[in-house]
C-alpha positions as CSV (number, residue, x, y, z in Angstrom):
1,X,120.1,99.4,104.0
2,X,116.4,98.3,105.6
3,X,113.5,100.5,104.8
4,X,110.4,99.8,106.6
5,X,106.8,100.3,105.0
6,X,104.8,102.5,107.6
7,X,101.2,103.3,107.2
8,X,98.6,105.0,108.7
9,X,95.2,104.6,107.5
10,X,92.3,106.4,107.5
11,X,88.9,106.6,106.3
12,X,88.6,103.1,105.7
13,X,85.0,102.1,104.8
14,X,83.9,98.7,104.9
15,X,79.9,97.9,103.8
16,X,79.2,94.2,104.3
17,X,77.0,93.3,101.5
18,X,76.2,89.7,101.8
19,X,75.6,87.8,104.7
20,X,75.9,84.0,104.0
21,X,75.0,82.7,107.6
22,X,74.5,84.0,110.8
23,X,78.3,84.2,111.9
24,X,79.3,85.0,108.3
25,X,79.9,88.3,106.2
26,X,81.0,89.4,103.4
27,X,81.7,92.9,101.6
28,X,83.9,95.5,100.1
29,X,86.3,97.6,101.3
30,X,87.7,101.1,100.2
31,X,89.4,104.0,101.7
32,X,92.7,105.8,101.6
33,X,96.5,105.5,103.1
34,X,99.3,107.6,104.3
35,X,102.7,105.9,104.1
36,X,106.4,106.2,104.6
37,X,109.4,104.4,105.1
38,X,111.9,104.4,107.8
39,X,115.7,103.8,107.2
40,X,118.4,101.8,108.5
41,X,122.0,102.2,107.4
42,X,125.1,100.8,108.1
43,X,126.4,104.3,107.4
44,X,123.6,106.9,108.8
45,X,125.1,109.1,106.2
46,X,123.8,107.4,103.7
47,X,120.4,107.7,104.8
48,X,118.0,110.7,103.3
49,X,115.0,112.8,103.9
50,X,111.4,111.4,102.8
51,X,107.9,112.5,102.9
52,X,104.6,110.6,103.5
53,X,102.6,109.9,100.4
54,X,98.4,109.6,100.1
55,X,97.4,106.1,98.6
56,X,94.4,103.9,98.7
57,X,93.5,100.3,98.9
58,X,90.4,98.7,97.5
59,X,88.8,95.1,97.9
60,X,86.8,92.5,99.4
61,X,86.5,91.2,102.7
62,X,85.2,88.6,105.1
63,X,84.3,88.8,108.4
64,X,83.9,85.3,110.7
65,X,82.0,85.4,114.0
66,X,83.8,83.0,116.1
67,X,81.8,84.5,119.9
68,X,79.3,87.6,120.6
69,X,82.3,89.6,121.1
70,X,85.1,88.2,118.9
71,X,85.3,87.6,115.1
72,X,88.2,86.7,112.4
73,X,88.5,89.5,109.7
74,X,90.5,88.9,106.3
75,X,90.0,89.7,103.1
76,X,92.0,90.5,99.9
77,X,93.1,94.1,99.2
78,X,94.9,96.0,96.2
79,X,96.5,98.5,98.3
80,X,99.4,101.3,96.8
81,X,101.6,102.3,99.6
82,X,105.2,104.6,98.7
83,X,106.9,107.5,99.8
84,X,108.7,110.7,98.4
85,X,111.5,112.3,98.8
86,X,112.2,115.1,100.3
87,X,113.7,117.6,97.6
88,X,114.8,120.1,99.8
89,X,117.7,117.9,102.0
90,X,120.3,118.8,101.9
91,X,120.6,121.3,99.3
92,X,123.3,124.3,99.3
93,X,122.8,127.5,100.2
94,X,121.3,129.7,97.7
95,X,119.7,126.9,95.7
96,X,115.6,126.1,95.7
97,X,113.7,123.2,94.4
98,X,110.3,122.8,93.4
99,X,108.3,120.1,92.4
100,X,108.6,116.7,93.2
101,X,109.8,112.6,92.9
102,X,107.4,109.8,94.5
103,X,108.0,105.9,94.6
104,X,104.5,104.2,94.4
105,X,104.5,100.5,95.6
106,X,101.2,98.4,94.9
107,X,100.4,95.1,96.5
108,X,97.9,92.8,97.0
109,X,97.5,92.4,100.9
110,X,96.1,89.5,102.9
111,X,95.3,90.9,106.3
112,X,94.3,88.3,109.2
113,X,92.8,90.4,112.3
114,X,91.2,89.2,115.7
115,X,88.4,91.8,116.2
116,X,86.8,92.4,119.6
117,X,83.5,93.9,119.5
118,X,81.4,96.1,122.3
119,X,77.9,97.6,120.5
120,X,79.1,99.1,117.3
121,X,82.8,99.7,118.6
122,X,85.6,97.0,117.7
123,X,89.0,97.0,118.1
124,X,91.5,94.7,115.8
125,X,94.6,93.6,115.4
126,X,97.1,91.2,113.1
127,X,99.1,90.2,110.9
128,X,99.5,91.0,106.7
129,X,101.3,89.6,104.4
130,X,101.5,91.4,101.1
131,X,102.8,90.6,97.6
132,X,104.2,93.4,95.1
133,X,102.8,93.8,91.7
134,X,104.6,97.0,90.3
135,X,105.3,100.2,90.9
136,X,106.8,103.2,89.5
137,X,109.2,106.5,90.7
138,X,107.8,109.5,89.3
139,X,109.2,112.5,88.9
140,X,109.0,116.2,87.9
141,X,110.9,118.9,89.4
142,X,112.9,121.9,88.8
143,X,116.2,123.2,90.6
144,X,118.0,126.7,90.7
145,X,120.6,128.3,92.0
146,X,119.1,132.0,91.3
147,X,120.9,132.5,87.8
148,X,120.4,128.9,86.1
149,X,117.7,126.1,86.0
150,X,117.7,122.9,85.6
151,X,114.6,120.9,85.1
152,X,113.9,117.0,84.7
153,X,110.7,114.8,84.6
154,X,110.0,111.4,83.8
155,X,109.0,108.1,85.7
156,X,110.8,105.0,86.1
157,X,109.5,101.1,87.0
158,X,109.3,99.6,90.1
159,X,109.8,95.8,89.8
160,X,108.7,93.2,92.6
161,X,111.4,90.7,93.0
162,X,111.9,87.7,95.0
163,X,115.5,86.5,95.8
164,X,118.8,88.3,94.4
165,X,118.9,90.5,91.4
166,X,121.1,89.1,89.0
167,X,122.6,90.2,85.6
168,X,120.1,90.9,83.0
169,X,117.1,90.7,85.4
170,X,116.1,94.5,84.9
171,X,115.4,96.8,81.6
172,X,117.1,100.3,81.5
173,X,113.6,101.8,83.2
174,X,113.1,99.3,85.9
175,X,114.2,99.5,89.4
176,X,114.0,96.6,91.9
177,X,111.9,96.4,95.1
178,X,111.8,93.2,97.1
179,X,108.5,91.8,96.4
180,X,107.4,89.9,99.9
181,X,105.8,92.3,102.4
182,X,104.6,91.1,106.1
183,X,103.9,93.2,109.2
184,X,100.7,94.1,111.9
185,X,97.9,96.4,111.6
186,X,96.0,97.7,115.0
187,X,93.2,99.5,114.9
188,X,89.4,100.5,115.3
189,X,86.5,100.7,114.0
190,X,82.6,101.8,113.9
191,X,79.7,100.2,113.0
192,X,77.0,102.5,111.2
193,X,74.6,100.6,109.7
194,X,75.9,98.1,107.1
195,X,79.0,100.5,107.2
196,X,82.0,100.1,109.2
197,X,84.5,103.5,109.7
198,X,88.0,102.2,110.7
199,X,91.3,104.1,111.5
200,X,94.1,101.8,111.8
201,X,98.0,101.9,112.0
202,X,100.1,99.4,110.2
203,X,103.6,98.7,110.6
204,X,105.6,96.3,108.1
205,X,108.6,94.5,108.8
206,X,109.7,93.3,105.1
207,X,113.3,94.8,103.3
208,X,112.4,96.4,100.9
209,X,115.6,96.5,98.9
210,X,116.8,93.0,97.4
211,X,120.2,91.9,97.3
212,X,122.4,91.9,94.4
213,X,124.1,88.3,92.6
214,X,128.0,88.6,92.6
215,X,128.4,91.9,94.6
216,X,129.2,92.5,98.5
217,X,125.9,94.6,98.8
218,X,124.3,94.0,102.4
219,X,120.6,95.5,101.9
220,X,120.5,95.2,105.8
């Protein structure tokens, strides 16, 4: 099984604040995220319906003049990225759901882009490489079939792991996610004073689901 973090971000502000030399920057960065996951399964039957989730990132960044037109941008970002799940596959005739269940993923994220700039327009694009810190699966929902109901709520952990999850590695509430996260970002961006507007796609590469010590679980 291979899920792959998708995001689309958008209004992404970026206010350089300090400007240490000439080819030099420095600032903060906030804004907000849309994400979800794609699936690959050995068995497509396996595989189940999900539905973008709204997060955010916050941090600081750095911006590195290396020409007129080009620059090196990093930074370091506390970004929540997730999904949900679609309540409503698969369900047999006659029976409704409302409510809903969402897996929240937060990472700190390393971005390394080559910006080109023209006036106040730039376009960028690179790498990421992103580190989990925690999560958690929340949910609240409620199901009937027209003469009963059956309602649940609650919220689980989501634990960054690296390697194999062996015996004793997870409490009761914890679930695992594979803690290493790398992909590319491509995007664009606006400069407005000592602001910077920027829409950009990312597209991560990373497993999210670890393997398992002594079982015949393939996670690809």
């Amino acid at each position: 099984m291979k899920f792959l973090l998708k995001g689309f971000l958008v209004l992404l502000f970026v206010a350089f604040v300090t400007q240490a030399q000439a080819q030099l920057k420095y600032g903060v960065k906030a804004g907000l995220n849309i994400n979800n996951i794609s699936q690959n399964y050995a068995n497509s039957d396996d595989e189940f319906e999900t539905n973008a989730r709204l997060g955010y990132h916050i941090g600081a960044t750095v911006d590195y003049t290396l020409s007129d037109v080009i620059s090196l941008q990093s930074g370091l970002l506390l970004t929540s990225k997730g999904f949900s799940f679609d309540l409503e596959d698969g369900l047999p005739d006659g029976v409704t759901v409302e409510g809903y269940d969402r897996v929240i993923l937060n990472y700190l994220e390393v971005p390394i882009n080559i910006a080109y700039k023209t006036g106040d327009l730039q376009i960028f694009a690179g790498p990421y490489l992103a580190v989990g810190i925690g999560g958690k699966n929340k949910y609240d929902y409620t199901y009937s079939d027209g003469t009963d109901e059956f309602s649940e709520s609650g919220d689980s952990k989501m634990k960054p792991v690296f390697g194999e999850v062996g015996a004793g590695d997870l409490a009761d509430d914890e679930n695992p996610y594979s803690a290493l996260d790398l992909g590319f970002n491509l995007g664009v961006g606006y400069q407005v004073g000592p602001m910077l507007i920027n829409a950009s796609y990312s597209l991560g590469f990373a497993n999210l689901n670890p393997g398992y010590e002594g079982t015949d679980f393939d996670p690809k």
